[in-house]
Structure formats: C-alpha cells, structure tokens
PDB file of N, CA, C and O in Angstrom:
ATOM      1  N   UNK A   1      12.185 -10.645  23.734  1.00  0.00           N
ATOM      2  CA  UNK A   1      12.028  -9.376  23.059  1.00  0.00           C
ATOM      3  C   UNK A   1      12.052  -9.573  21.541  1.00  0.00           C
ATOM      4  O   UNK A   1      11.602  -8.677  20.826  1.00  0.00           O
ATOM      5  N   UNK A   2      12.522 -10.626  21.039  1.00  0.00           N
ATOM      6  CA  UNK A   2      13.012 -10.502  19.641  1.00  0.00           C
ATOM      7  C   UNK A   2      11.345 -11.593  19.418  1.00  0.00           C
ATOM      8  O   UNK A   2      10.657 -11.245  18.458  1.00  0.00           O
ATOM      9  N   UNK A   3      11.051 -12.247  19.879  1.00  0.00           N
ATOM     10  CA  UNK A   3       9.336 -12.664  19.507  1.00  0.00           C
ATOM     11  C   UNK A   3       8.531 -11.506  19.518  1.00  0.00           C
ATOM     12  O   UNK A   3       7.611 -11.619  18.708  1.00  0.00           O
ATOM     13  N   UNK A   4       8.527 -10.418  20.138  1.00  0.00           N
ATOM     14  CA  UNK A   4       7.709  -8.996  20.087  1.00  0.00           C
ATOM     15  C   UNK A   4       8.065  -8.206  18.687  1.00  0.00           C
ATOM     16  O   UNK A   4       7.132  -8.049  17.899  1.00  0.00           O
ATOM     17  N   UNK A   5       8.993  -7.844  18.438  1.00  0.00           N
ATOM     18  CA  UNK A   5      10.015  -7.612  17.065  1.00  0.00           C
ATOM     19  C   UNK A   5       9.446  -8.352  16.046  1.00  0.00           C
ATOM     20  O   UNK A   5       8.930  -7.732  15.117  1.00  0.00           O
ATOM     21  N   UNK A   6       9.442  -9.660  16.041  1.00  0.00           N
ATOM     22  CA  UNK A   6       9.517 -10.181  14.889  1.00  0.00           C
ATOM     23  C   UNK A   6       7.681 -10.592  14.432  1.00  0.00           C
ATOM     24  O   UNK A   6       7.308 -10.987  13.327  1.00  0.00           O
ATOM     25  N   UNK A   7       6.512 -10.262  16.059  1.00  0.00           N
ATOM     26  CA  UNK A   7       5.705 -10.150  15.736  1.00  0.00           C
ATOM     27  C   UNK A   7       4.850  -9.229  14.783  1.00  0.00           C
ATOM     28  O   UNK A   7       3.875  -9.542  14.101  1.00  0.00           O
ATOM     29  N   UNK A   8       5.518  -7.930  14.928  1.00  0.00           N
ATOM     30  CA  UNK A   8       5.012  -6.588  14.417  1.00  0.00           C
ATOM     31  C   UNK A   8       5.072  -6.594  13.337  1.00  0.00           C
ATOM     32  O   UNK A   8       4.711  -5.583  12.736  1.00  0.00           O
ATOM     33  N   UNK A   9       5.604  -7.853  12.538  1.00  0.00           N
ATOM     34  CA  UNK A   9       5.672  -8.095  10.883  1.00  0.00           C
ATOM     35  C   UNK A   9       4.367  -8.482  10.630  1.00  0.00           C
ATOM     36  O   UNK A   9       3.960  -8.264   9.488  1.00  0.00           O
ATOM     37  N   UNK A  10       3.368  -9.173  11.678  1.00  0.00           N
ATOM     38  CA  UNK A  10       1.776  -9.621  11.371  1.00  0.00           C
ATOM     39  C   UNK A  10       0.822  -8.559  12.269  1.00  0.00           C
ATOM     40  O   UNK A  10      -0.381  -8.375  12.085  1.00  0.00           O
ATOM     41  N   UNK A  11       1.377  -8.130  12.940  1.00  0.00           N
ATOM     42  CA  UNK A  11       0.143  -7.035  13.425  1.00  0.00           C
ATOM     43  C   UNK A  11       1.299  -6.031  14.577  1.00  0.00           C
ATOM     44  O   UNK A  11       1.785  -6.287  15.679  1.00  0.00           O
ATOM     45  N   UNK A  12       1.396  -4.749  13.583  1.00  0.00           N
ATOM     46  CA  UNK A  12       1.984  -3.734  14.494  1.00  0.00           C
ATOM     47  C   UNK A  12       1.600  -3.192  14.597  1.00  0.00           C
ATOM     48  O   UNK A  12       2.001  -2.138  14.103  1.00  0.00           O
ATOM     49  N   UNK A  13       0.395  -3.190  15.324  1.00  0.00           N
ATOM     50  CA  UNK A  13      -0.567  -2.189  16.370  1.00  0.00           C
ATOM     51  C   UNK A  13      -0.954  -3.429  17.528  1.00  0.00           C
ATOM     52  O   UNK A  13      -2.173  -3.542  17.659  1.00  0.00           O
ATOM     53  N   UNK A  14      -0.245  -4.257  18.279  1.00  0.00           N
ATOM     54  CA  UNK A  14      -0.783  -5.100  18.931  1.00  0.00           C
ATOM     55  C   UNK A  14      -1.054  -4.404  20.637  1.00  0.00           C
ATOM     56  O   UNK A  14      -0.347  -3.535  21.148  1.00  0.00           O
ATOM     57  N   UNK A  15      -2.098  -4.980  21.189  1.00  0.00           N
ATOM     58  CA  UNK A  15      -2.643  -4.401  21.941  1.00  0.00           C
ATOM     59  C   UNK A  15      -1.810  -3.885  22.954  1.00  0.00           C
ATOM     60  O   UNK A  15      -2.417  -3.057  23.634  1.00  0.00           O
ATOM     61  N   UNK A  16      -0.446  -4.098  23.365  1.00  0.00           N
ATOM     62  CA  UNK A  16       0.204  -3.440  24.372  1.00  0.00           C
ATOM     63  C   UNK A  16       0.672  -2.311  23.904  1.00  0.00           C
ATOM     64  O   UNK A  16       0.755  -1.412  24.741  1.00  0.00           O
ATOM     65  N   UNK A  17       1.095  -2.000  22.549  1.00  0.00           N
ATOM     66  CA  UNK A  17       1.164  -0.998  21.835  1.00  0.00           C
ATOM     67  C   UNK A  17       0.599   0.529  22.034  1.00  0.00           C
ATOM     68  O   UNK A  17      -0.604   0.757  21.907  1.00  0.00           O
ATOM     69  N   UNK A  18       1.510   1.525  22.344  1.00  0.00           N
ATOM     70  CA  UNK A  18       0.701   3.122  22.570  1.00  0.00           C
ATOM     71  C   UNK A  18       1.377   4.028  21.874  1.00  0.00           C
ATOM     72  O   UNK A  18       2.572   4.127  22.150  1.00  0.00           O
ATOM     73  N   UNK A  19       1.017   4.596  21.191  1.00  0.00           N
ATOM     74  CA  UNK A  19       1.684   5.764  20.154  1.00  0.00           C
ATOM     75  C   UNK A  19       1.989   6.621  21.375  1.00  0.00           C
ATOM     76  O   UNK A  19       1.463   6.656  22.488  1.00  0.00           O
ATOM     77  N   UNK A  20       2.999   7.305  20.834  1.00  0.00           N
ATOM     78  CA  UNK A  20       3.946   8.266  21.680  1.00  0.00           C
ATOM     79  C   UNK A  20       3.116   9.779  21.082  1.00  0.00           C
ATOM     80  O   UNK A  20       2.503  10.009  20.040  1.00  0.00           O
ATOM     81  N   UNK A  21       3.415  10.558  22.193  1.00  0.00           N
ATOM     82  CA  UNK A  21       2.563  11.782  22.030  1.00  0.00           C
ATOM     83  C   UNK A  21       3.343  12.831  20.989  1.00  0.00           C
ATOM     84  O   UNK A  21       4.512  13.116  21.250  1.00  0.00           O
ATOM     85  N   UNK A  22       2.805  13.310  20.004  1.00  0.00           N
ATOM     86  CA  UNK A  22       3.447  14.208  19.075  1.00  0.00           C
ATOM     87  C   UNK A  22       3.844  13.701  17.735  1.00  0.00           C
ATOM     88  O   UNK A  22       4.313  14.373  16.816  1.00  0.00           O
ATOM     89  N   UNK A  23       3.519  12.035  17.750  1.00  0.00           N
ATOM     90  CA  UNK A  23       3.740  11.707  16.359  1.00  0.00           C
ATOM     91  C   UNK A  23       2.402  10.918  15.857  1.00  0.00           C
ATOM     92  O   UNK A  23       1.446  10.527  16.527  1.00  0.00           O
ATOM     93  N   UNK A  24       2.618  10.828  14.642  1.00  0.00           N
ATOM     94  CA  UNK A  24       1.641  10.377  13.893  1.00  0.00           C
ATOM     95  C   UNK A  24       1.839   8.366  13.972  1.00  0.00           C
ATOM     96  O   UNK A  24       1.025   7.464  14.171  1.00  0.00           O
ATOM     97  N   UNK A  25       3.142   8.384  13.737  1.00  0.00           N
ATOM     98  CA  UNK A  25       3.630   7.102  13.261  1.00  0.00           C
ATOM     99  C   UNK A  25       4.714   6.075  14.379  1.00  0.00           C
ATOM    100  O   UNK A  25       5.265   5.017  14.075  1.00  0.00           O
ATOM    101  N   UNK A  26       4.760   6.663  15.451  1.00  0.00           N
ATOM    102  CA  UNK A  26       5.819   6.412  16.315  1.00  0.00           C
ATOM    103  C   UNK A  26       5.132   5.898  17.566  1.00  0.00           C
ATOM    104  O   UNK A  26       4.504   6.645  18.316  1.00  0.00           O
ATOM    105  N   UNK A  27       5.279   4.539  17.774  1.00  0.00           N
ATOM    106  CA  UNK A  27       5.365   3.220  19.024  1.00  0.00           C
ATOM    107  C   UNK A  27       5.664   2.799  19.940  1.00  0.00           C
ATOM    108  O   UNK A  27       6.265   1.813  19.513  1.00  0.00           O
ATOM    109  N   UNK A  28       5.734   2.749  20.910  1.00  0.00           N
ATOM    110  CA  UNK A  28       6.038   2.020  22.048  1.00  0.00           C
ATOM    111  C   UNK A  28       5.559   0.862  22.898  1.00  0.00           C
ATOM    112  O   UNK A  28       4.338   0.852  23.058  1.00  0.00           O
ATOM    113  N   UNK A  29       6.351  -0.282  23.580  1.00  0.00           N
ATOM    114  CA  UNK A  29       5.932  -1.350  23.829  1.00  0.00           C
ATOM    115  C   UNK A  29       6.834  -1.514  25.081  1.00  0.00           C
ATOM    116  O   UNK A  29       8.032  -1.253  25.195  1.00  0.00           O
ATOM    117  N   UNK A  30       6.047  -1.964  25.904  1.00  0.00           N
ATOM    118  CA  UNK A  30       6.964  -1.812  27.361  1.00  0.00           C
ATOM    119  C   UNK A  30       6.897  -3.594  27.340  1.00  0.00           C
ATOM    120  O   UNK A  30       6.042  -4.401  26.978  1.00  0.00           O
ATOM    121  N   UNK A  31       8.034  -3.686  27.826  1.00  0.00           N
ATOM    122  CA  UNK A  31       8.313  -5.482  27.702  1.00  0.00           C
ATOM    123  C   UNK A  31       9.729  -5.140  29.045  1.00  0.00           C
ATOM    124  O   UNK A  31      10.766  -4.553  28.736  1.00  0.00           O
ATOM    125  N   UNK A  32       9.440  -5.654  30.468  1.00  0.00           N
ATOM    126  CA  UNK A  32       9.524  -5.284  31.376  1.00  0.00           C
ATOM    127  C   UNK A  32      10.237  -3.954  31.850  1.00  0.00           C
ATOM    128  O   UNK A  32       9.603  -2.937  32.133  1.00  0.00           O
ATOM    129  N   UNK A  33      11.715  -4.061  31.914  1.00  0.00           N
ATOM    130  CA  UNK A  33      12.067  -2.671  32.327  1.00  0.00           C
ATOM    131  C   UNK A  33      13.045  -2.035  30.684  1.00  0.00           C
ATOM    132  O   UNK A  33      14.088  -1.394  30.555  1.00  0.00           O
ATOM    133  N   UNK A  34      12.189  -2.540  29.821  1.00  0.00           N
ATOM    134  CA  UNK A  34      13.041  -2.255  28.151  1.00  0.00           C
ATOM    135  C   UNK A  34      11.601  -1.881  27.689  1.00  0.00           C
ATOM    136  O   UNK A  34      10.487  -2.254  28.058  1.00  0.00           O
ATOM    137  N   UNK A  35      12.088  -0.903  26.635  1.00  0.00           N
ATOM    138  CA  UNK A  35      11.221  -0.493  25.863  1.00  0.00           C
ATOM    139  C   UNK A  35      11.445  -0.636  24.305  1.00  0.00           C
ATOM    140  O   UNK A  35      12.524  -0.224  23.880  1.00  0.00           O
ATOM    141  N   UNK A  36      10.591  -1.147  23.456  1.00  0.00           N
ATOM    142  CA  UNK A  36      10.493  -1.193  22.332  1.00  0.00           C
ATOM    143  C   UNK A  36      10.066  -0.035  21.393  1.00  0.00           C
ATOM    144  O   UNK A  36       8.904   0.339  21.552  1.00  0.00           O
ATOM    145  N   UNK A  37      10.651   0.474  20.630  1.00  0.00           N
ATOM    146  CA  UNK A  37      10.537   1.821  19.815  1.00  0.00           C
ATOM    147  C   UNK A  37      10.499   1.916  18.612  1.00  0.00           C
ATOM    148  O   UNK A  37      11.602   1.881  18.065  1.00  0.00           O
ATOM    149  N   UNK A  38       9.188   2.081  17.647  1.00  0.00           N
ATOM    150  CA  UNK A  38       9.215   1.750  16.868  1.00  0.00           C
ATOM    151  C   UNK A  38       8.392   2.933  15.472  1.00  0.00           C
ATOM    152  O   UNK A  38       8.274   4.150  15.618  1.00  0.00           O
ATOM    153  N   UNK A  39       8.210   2.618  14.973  1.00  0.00           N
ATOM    154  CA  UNK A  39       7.208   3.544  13.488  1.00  0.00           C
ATOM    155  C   UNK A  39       6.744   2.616  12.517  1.00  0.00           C
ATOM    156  O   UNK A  39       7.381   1.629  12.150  1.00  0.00           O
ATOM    157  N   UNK A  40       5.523   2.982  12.074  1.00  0.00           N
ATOM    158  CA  UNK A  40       4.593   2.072  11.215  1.00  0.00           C
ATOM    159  C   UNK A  40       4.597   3.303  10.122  1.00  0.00           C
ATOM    160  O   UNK A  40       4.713   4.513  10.315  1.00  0.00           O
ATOM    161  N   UNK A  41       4.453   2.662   9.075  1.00  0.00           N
ATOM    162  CA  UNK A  41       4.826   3.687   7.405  1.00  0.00           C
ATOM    163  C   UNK A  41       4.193   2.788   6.500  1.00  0.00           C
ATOM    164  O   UNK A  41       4.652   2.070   5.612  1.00  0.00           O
ATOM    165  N   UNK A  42       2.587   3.062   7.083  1.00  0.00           N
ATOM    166  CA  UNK A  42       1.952   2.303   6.574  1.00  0.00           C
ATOM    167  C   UNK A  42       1.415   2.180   4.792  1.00  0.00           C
ATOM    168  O   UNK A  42       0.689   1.401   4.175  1.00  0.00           O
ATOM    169  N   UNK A  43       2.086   3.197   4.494  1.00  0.00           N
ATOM    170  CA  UNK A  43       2.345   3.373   2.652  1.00  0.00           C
ATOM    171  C   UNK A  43       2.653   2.706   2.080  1.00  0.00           C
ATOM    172  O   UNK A  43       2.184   2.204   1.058  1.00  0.00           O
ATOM    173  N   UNK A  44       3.940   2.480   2.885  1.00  0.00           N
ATOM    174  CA  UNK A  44       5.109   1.817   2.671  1.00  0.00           C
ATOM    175  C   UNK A  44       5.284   0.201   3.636  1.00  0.00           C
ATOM    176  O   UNK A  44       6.305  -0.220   4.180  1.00  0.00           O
ATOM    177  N   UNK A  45       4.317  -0.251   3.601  1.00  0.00           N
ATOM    178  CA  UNK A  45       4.352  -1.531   4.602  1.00  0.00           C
ATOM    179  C   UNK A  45       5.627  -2.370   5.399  1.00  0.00           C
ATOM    180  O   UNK A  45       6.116  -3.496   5.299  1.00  0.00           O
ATOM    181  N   UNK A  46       5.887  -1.100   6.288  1.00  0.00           N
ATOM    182  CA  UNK A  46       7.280  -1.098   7.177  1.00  0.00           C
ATOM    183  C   UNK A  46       7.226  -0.731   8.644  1.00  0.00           C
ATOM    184  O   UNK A  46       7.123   0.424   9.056  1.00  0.00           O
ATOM    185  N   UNK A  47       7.286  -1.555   9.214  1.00  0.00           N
ATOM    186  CA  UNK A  47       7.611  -1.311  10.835  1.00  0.00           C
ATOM    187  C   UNK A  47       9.654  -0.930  10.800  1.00  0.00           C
ATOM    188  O   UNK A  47      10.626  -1.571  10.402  1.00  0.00           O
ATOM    189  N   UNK A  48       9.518   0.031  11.261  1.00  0.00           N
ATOM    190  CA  UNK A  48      10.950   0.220  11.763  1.00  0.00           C
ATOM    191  C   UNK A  48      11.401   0.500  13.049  1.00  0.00           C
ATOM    192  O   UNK A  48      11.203   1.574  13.618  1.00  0.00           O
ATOM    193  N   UNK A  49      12.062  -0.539  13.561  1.00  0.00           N
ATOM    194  CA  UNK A  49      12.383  -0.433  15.021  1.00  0.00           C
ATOM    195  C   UNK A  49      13.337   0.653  14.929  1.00  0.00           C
ATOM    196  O   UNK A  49      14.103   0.898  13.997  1.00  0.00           O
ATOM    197  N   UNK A  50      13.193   1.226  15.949  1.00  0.00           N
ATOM    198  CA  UNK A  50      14.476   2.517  15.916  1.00  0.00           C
ATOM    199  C   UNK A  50      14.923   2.565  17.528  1.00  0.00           C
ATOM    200  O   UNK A  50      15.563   3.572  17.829  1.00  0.00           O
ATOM    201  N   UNK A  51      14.702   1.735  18.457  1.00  0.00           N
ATOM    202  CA  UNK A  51      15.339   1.232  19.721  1.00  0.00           C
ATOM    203  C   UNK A  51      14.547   0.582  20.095  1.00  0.00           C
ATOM    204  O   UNK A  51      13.330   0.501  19.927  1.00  0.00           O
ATOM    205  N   UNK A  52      15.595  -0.151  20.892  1.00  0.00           N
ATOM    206  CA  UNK A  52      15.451  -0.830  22.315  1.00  0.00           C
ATOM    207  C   UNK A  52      16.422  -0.299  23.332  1.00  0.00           C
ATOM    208  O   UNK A  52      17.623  -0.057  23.212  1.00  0.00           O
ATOM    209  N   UNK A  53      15.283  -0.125  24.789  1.00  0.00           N
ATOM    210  CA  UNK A  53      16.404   0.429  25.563  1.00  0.00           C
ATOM    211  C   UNK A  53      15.976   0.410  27.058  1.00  0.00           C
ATOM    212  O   UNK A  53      14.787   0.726  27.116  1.00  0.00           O
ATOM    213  N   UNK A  54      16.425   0.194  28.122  1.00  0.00           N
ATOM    214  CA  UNK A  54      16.496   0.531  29.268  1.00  0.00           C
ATOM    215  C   UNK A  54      15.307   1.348  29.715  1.00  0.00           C
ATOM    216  O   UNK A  54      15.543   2.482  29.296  1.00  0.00           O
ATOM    217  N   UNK A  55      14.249   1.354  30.297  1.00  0.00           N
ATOM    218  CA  UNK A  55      13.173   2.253  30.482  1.00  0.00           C
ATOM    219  C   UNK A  55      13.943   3.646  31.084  1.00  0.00           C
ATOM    220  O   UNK A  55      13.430   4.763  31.012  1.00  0.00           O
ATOM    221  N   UNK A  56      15.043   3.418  31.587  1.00  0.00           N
ATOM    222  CA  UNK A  56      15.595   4.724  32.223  1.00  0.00           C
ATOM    223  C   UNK A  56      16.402   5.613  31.067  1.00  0.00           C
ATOM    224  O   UNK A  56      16.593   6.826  31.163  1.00  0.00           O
ATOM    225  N   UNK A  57      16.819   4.815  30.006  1.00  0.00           N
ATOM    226  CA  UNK A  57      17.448   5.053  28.469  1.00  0.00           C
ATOM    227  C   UNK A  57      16.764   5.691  26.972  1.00  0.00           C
ATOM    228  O   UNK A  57      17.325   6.074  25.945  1.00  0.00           O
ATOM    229  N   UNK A  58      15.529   5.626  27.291  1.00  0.00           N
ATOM    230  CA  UNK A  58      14.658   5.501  26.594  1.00  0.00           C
ATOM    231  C   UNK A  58      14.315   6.842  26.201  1.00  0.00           C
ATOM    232  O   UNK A  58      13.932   6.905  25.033  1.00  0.00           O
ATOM    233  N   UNK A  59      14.339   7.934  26.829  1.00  0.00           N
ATOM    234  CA  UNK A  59      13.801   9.603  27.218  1.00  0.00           C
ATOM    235  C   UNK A  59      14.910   9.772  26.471  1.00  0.00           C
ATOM    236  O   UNK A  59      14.694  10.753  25.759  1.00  0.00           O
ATOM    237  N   UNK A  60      16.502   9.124  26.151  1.00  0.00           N
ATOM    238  CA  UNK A  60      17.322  10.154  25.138  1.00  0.00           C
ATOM    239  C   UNK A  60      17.457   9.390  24.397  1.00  0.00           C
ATOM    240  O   UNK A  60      17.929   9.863  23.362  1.00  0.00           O
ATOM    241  N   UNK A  61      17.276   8.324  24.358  1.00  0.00           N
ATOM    242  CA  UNK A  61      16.736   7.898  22.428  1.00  0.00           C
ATOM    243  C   UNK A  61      15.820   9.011  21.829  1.00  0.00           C
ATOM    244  O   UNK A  61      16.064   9.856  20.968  1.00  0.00           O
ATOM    245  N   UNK A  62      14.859   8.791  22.441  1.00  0.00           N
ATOM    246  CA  UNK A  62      13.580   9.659  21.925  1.00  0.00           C
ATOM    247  C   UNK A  62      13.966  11.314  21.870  1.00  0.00           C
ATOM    248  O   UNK A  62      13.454  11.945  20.945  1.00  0.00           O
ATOM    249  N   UNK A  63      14.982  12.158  22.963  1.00  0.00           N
ATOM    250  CA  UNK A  63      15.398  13.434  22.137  1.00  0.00           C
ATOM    251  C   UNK A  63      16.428  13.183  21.537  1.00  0.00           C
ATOM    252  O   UNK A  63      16.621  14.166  20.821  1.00  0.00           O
ATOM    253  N   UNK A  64      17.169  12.512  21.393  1.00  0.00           N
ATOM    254  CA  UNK A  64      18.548  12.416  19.921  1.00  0.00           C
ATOM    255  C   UNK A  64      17.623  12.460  18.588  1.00  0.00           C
ATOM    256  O   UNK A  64      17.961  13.326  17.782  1.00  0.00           O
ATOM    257  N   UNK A  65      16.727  11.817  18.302  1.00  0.00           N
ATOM    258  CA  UNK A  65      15.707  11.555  17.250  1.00  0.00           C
ATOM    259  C   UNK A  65      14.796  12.721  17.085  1.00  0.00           C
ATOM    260  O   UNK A  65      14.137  12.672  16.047  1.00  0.00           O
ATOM    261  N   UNK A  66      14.671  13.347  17.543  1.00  0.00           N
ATOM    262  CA  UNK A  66      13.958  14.483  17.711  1.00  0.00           C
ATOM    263  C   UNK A  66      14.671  15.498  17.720  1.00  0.00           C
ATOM    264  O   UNK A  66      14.074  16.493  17.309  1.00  0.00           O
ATOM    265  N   UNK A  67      15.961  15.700  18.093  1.00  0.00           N
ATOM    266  CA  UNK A  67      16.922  16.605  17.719  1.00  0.00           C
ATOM    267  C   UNK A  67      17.300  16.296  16.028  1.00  0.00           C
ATOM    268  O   UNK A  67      17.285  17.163  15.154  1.00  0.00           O
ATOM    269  N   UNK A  68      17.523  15.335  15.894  1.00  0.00           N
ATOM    270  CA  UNK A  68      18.299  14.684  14.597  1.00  0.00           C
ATOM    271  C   UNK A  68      17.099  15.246  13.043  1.00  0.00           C
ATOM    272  O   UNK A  68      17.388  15.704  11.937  1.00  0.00           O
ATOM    273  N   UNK A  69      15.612  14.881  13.767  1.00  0.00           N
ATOM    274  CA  UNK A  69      14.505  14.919  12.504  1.00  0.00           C
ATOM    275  C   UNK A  69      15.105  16.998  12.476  1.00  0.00           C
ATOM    276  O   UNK A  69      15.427  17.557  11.428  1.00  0.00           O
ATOM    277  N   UNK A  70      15.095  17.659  13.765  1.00  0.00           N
ATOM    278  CA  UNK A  70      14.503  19.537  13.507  1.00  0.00           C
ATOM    279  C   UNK A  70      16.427  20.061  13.426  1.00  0.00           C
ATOM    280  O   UNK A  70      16.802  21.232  13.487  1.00  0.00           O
ATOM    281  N   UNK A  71      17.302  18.917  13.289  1.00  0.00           N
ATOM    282  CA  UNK A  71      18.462  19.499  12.615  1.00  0.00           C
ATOM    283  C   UNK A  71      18.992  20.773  13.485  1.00  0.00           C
ATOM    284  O   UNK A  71      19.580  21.817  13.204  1.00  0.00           O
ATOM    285  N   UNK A  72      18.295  19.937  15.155  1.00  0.00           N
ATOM    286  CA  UNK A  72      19.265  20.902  15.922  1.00  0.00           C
ATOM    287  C   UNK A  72      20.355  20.117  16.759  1.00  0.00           C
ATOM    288  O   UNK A  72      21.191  20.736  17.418  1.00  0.00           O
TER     289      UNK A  72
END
C-alpha cells in the first residue's frame, strides 16, 4: 500500500483511480479489501491522502469528512 501512496507523487490519476461522486478533487483506489482516499489540488501540486481503511470502514471516513467540510 505504501508503493501506491508514494506513487501518486508521479502520476495521481493512475489508472485504477475513480473520483468519488460529488467532488471535484477527491480519489479512490481499491488495493484489496482497503481503500485508498485521497484529493489532488492541482494548483497547489498536492496529493493528500486523507485515509486508508477497511472497505467496510471506508463509508464513515467519507461522512465524518463531509460532516466536518458543512460544519454539521
């Protein structure tokens, strides 16, 4: 997992790669039953991982972060 991570410093849009529905900038990478979670800020030439997690873990990463951005 940490060779997938440390790839996205030379190309983070690599082909297993699928933007998540509702964002502009926000990643996902399935690397067996873990998921890689990420955002490209491409202004700002920055991949930021913002999890790894359990494919079953993964659905409340993604609403804590989504609660956290609308400050409910």
């Amino acid at each position: 997992m940490e060779a997938i991570v440390d790839g996205l410093k030379h190309d983070p849009f690599p082909s297993s790669a699928v933007r998540l529905r509702g964002s502009r900038a926000a990643y996902r990478i399935r690397e067996g039953n873990y998921r890689i979670l990420y955002e490209v800020h491409a202004t700002e030439v920055v991949v930021y991982v913002f999890g790894i997690a359990h494919r079953k873990e993964v659905h409340r990463i993604l609403l804590q972060r989504k609660q956290h951005a609308t400050g409910s």
